[in-house]
N, C-alpha and C positions, 0 to 999 in steps of 0.2 A: 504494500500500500504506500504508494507516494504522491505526494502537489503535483497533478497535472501541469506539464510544463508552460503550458499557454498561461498559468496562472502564475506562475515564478517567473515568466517573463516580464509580464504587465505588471506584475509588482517592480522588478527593477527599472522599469521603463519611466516606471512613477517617482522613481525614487527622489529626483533631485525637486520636481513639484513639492513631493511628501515632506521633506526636508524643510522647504520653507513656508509651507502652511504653517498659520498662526496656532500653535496645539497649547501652549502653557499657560496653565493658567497665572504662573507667575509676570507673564510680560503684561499683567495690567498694573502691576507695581510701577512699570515705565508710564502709562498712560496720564495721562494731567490730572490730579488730585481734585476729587469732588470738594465741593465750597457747601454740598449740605446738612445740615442739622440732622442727626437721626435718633429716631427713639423705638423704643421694641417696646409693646404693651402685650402683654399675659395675660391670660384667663386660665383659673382653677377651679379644679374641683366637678368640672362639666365631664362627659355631655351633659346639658338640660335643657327643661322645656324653655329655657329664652334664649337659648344657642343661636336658636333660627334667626329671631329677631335682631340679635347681633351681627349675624352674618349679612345679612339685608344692609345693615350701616355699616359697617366695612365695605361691602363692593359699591354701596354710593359714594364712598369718602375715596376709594382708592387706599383704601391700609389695608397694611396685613399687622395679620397679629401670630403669636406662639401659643394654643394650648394645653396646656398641661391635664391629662385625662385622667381620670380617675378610673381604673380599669373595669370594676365592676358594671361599672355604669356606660360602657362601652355596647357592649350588645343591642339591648333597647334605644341606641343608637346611631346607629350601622352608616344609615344614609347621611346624618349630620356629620360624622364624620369622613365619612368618603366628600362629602362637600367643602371643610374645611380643607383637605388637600387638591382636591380639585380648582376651588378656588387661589390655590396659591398662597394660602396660609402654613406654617410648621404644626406639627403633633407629635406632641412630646407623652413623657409617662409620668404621674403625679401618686404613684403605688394604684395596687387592687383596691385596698379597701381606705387609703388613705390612714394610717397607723401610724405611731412616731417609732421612726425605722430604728430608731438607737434602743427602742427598749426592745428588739430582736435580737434573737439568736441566728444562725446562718443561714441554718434549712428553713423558717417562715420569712426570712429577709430575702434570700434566693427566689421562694416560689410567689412574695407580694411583687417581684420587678420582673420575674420570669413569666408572670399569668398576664401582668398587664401590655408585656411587651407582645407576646403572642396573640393576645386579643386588636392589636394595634395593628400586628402586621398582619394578619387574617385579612385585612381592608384596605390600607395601603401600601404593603410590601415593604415596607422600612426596613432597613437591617437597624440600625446603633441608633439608639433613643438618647435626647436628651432628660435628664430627668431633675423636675422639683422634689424635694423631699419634705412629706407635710411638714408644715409647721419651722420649715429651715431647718430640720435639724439632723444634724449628720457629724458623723465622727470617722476614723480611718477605715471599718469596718463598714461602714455606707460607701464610703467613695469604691473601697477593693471590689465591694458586690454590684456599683452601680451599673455598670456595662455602659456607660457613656460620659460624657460632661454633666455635671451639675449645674443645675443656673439656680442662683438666688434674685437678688431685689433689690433696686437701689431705692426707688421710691415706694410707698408702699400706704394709701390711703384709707386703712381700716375700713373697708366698704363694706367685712361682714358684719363691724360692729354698730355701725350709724345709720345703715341701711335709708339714707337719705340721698339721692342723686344729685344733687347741688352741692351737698356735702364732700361726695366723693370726688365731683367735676374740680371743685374749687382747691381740693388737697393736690391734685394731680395736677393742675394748672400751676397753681403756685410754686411748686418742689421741684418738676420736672425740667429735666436740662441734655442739652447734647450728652448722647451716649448713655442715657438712662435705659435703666428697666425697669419697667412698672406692673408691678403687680396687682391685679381687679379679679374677681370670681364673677362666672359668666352664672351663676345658681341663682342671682340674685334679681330680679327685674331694677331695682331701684340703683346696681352697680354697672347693668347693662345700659341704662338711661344715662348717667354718671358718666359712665366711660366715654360715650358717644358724643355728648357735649363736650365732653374736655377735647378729645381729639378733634373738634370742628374749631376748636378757638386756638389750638397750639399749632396746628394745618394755616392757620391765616397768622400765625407767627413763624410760617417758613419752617417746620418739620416736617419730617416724613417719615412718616413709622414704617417698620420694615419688622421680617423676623429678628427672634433672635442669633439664627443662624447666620444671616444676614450680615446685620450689626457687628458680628466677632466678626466675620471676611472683611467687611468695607475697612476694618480697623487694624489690619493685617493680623488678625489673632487665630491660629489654626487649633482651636478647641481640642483638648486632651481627655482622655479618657480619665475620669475618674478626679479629674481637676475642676474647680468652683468658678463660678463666673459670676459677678451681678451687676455690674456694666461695664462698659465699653467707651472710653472718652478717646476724644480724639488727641493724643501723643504725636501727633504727625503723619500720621497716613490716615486717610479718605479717603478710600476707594470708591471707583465709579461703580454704580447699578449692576449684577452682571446681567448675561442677556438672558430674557424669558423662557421659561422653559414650555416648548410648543410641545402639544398632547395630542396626539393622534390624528384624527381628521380635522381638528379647529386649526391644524401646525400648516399656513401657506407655502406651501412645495417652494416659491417662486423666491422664498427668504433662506432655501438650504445652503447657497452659495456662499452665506454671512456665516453660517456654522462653524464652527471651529474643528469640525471634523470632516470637514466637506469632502478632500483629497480621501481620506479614507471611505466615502460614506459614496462616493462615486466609483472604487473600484470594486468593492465587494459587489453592488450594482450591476458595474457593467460582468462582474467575470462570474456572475450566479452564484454567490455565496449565500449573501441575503437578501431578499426582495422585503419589500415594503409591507403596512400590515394592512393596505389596501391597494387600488389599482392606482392611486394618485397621493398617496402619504409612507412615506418612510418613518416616519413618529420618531424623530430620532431621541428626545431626552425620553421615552417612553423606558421604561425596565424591561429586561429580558424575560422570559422565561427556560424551566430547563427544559420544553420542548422545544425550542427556537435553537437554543445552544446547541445540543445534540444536531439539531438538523442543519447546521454552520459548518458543524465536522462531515457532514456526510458530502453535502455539498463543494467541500473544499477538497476531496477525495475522491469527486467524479462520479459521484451517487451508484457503489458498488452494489450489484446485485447482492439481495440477503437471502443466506438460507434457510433462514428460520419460519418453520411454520405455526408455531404457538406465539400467541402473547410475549412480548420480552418481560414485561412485570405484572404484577396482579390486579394495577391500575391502568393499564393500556389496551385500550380498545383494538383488535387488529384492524379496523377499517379507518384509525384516528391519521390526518395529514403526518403526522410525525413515527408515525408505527414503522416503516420501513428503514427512516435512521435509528429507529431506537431499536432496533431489533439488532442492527450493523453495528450497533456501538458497544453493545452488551456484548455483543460476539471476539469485537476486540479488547476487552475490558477497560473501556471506557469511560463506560457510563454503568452506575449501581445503583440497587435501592437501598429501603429500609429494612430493619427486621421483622418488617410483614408483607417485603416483597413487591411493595412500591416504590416508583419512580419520581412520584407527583409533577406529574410534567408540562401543568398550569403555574405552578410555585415560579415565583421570583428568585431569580438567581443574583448572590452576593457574589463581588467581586474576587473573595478568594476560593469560592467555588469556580469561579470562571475561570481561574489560572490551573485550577488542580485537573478540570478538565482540559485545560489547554497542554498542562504538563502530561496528564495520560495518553494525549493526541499525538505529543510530539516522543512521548516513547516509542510508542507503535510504529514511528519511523526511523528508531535509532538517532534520534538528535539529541539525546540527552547524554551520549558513552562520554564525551571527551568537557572538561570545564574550561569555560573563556577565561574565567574569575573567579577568585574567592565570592563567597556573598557577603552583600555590606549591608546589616541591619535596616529594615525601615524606622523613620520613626516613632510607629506606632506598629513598631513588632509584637509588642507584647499583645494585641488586638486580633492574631492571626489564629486561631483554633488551634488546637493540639493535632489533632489528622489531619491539617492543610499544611503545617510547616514544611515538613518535609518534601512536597512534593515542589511547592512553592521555591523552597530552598534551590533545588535541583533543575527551577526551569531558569530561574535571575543565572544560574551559576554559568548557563548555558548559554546567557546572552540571547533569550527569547522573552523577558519580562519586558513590561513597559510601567512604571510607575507612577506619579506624580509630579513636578517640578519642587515641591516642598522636600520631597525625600519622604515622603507617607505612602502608605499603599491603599487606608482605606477600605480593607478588609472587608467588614461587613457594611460597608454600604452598598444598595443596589448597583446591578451594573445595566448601566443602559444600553440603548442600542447603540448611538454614537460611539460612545465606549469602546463595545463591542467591536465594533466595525472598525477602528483605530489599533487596537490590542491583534486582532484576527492581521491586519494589512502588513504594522510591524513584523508579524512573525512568517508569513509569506516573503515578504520584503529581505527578511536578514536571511531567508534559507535561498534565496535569490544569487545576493549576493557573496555569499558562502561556495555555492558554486561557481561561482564568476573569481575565485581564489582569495577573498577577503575576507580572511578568516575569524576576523575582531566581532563581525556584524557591525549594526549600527546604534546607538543608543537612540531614544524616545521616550518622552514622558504624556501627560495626556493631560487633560482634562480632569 
């Protein structure tokens, strides 16, 4: 099994385009320093019934906000929250049942951020949650078990105790400054009214709320696992806006060229790797799935007849679009289930699942016997799973990874399409020029 040559061609054919396509995200540190004002406003303790209403004044205002969900209360709200991320808002984790995490032991502390993070990503596919911890409180044993950044509050307008909306407007007008985080609980209607007023008066004093994930990027801050945040002042970087993330058929085809994966997101294209998730949308910030993945490999392998006449897992339909890669993949050990012999091959796939399959892909061809390089730590090694290390280890060492311009990998966060299509071109591209005698490859970072 090897890269059809036409395809290790037109990768090297790209390569000097590939090269200078704009991919890092760090060259907006070169870009001329935003001049605006930015503040992240929170809502805890939701979903609830005035969620809705909140959302309604936010897409009039044009703000985003950060939710902090309280996991229980996730289910009986399924569609509010698929709308907070659709609309371009963050969803974060605020515990299951909202408990003060420090008076926990490991195993109820593990399964109140484990139940809520599962319940979260069941609807929008998030890998790495930020999370509030009630009541602010957290000790070294919060941070070790949180699985993401903590954010606390800089301003912070008692709005469960006054339950008066002029009260709350006028705390948060008055306190609130560049780079704040402001803490509101959307449970409240009287903190909903509250909050909604204040950002109408602080918006005509030249703010613009954004998330909180946001606010740490514009402010060059690359949030650490298990590190405290509670705001963000401008120290000398402002960064501009980054660009929108275009969701499937809403995403105008005619704006891909602006993309910053564009050179990649055109060869996969033209050379039948990926096609789009309609006749006229590529989706590129869309997430992958592991059936989309799987059928990337098969795809980039000349779609090998399979032998297999059963099922490859106990979730796969033999008549399903993806049944024929998934059968081919299993065969080459690829692609694996669980220990009930699924694949779930709707599931979102995080990006160091995407490397450990890229790394089983590129065994299967002998690219991994000889090392380019020692491996150099990401900085957020420690975030890589214990059964991803190793394979991970073994693809960088190869001179087939592609990481970020920070030096982060990024591990569990989703992998997009673009992504995808940039990571898939790189490794086409170096086994390109591998045989063309240049035996280094080439380095790339992404997005």
């Amino acid at each position: 099994m090897k890269i059809p040559g036409k395809i290790k061609k037109a990768a090297a054919w790209m390569l000097c385009l590939f090269l200078a396509a704009s991919l890092l995200p760090g060259q907006a540190f070169g870009q001329e320093a935003s001049e605006e004002k930015l503040l992240a406003i929170t809502f805890d303790d939701g979903p609830g019934p005035y969620t809705a209403k909140l959302l309604d004044g936010l897409k009039d205002r044009g703000a985003k906000a950060t939710f902090f969900l309280v996991g229980n209360r996730v289910a009986g709200y399924q569609d509010i929250v698929a709308r907070e991320i659709n609309e371009g808002h963050q969803v974060a984790s605020h515990s299951w049942s909202h408990p003060k995490l420090t008076s926990l032991g490991g195993t109820r502390l593990a399964a109140e951020l484990n139940q809520t993070a599962d319940a979260i990503r069941s609807i929008t596919g998030q890998g790495m949650l930020y999370l509030r911890p009630p009541y602010g409180s957290y000790n070294e044993t919060v941070k070790a078990y949180a699985g993401g950044p903590l954010i606390l509050w800089s301003v912070d307008p008692q709005d469960w105790k006054y339950r008066n909306a002029a009260t709350v407007k006028e705390h948060i007008v008055s306190h609130a400054g560049d780079g704040d985080i402001i803490l509101v609980h959307d449970i409240h209607p009287t903190s909903v009214e509250g909050a909604l007023a204040a950002i109408d008066e602080l918006q005509a004093r030249g703010y613009r709320f954004v998330t909180v994930e946001e606010l740490l990027y514009r402010r060059g801050i690359t949030p650490q696992m298990g590190q405290v945040y509670s705001s963000a002042p401008n120290r000398g970087i402002n960064l501009p806006a980054r660009e929108p993330v275009y969701d499937g058929e809403d995403f105008d085809e005619t704006k891909l060229e602006t993309h910053w994966a564009y050179p990649s997101i055109e060869f996969v294209k033209r050379e039948g790797i990926m096609s789009g998730v309609s006749e006229n949308a590529f989706a590129p910030d869309k997430y992958l799935s592991r059936g989309m993945l799987i059928t990337i490999f098969y795809n980039l392998s000349g779609k090998p007849a399979g032998t297999a006449s059963e099922p490859a897992f106990a979730d796969t339909a033999p008549d399903a679009w993806y049944a024929p890669a998934l059968a081919w993949a299993k065969e080459k050990g690829i692609a694996w289930g669980d220990e009930n012999g699924n694949f779930k091959p709707e599931e979102f796939v995080d990006r160091q699942t995407l490397y450990v399959f890229l790394s089983r892909y590129a065994q299967t061809l002998g690219m991994l016997e000889k090392s380019r390089s020692a491996y150099k730590a990401f900085t957020d090694e420690d975030q890589i799973s214990d059964w991803a290390r190793e394979p991970i280890h073994r693809l960088f060492e190869s001179g087939f990874g592609a990481a970020r311009a920070d030096g982060s990998l990024g591990p569990q966060d989703m992998a997009t399409r673009a992504m995808t299509a940039a990571v898939i071109h790189h490794f086409v591209l170096n086994e390109a020029v591998r045989e063309e005698g240049d035996s280094r490859g080439k380095d790339f970072s992404y997005s």
